[in-house]
C-alpha positions in Angstrom: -19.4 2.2 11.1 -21.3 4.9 10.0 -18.2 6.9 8.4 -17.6 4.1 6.7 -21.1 3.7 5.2 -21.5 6.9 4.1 -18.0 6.4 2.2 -19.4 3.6 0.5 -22.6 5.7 -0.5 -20.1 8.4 -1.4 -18.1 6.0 -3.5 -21.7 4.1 -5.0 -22.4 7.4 -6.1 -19.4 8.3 -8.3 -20.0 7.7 -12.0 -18.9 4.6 -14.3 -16.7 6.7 -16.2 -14.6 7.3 -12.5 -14.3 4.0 -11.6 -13.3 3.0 -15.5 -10.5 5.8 -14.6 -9.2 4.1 -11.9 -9.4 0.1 -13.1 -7.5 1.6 -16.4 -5.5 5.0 -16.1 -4.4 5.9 -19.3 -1.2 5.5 -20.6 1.5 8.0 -19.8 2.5 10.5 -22.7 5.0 8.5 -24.5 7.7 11.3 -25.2 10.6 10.2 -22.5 8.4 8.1 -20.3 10.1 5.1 -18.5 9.7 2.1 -20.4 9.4 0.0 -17.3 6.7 -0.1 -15.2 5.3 -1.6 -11.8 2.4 -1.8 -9.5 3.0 -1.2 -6.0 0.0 -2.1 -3.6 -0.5 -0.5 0.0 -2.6 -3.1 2.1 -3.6 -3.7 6.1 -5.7 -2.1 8.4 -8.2 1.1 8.2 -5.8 4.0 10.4 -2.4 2.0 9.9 -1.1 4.6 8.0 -0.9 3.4 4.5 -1.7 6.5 2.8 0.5 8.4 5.0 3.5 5.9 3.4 2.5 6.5 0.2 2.1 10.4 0.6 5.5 11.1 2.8 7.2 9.2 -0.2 5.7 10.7 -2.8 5.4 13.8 -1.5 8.0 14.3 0.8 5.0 15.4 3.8 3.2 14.1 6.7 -0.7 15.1 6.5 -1.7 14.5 10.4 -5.4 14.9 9.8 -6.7 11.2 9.3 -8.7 11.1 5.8 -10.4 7.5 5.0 -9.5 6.8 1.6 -12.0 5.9 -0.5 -11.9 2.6 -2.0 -9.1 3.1 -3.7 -6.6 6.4 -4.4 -4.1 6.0 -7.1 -1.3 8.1 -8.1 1.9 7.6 -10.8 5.3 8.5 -10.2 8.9 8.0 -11.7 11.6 6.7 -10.0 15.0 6.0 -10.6 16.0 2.7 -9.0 19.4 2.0 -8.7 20.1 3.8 -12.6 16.9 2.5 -14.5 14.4 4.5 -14.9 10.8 3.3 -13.6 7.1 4.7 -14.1 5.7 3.5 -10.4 1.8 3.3 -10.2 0.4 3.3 -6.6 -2.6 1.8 -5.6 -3.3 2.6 -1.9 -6.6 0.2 -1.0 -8.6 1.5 1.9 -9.0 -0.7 5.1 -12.4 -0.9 5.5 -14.4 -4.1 4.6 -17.2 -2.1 3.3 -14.6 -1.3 0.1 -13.8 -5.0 -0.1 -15.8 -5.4 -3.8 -14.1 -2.0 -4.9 -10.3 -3.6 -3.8 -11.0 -7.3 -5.2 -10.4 -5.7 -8.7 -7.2 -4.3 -8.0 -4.7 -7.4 -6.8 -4.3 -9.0 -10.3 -1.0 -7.8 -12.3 0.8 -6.8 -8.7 4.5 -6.4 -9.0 4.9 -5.6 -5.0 3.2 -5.1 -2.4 3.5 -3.2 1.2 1.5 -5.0 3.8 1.5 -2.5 6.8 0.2 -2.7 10.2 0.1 0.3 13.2 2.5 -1.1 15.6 0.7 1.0 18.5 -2.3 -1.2 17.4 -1.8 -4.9 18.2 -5.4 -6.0 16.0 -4.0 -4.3 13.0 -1.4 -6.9 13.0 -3.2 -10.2 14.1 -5.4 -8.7 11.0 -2.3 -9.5 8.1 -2.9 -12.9 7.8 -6.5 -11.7 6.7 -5.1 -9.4 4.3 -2.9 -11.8 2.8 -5.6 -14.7 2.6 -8.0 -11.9 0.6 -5.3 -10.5 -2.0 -4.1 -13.9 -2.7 -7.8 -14.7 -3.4 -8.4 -12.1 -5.4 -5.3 -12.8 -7.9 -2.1 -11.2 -6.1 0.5 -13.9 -7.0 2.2 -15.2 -3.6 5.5 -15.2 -5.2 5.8 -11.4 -5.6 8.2 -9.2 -2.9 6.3 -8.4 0.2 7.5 -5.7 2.5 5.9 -5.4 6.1 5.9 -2.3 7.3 5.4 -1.8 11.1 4.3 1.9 10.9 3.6 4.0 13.6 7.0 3.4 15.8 6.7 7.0 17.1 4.1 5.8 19.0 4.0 3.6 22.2 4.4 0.0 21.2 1.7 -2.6 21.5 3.0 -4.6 18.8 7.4 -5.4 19.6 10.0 -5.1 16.9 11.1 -8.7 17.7 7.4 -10.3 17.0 7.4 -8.3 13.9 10.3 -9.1 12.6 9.3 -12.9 13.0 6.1 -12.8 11.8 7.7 -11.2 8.3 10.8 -13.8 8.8 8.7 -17.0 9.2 6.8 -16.1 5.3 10.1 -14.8 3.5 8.7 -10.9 3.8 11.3 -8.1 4.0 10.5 -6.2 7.7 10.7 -2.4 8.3 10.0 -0.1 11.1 8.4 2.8 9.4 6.8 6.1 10.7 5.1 7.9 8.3 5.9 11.1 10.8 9.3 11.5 11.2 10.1 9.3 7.4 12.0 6.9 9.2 12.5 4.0 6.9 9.8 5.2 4.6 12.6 5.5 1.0 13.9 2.4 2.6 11.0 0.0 2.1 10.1 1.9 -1.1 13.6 1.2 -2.7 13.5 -2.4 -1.4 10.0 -3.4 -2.9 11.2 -1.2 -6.2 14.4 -3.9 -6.4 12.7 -6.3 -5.5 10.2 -5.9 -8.2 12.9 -5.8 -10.8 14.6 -8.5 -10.0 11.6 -10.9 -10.7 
């Protein structure tokens, strides 16, 4: 509780002009820039892992030191799916409530979205039902591609594959077993939300 407070005082602290950064990065230099672009959304649970996704995809590295994102990190990256070029913008929303007025801003204009849960952790996923309740509230469209990412599978299980893989069955989601460790599945469920997308 009280890391997460001072995060919030940390994030109350940083100018208008920052936060005017984040709700609108600017435009890409135009000079042989992807004309297509989506939004890709990271959501679930506070230590699921989310950044890590993003990072070991992005970045092709596993950062084991936990670091609580604040708010709301955002980062751009091109991506060739399946021949067409694509200017991805990630938006990796922290997991802890006291960041809930900083992530309500962000769901709107969503073109997927990873909804991820530490399969070592079996509150992180009775929590998804939360997380989709709030981003649909908050303007995420519930027709865009979900992908569920049980993270973490290096770990021992509290969570099985099999209940998983319903839960994500039963709402028409797309189901992975990710570990943000070794990369296992972690291009796999980045490729499938890209399609996805594109598709729409």
């Amino acid at each position: 509780m009280a890391t997460a407070a001072l995060a919030a005082a940390k994030l109350k602290r940083r100018s208008n002009a920052d936060m005017n950064r984040l709700r609108h990065p600017p435009p890409p230099p135009a000079s042989g820039d992807a004309t297509i672009r989506l939004k890709l959304l990271t959501i679930g649970a506070a230590h699921s892992g989310k950044s890590c996704i993003v990072k070991r995809y992005c970045e092709g590295r596993f950062v084991s030191k936990y670091v609580q994102t604040v708010g709301v990190d955002y980062g751009v990256k091109p991506v060739d799916v399946d021949g067409t070029m694509v200017r991805v913008n990630f938006w990796d929303l922290s997991g802890h409530s006291a960041f809930l007025e900083v992530r309500n801003e962000f769901y709107k204009d969503t073109s997927a979205t990873l909804l991820v849960y530490d399969a070592s952790d079996r509150n992180s996923f009775e929590e998804l039902e939360t997380w989709l309740r709030e981003a649909f509230r908050y303007g995420m469209k519930e027709s865009i591609p979900i992908c569920v990412c049980a993270n973490k599978i290096d770990r021992p299980r509290k969570v099985s594959e099999s209940e998983g893989r319903k839960w994500a069955r039963d709402r028409g989601y797309d189901y992975f077993e990710t570990s943000a460790q070794s990369g296992a599945n972690i291009s796999e469920v980045f490729e499938c939300a890209f399609r996805r997308a594109l598709r729409r």
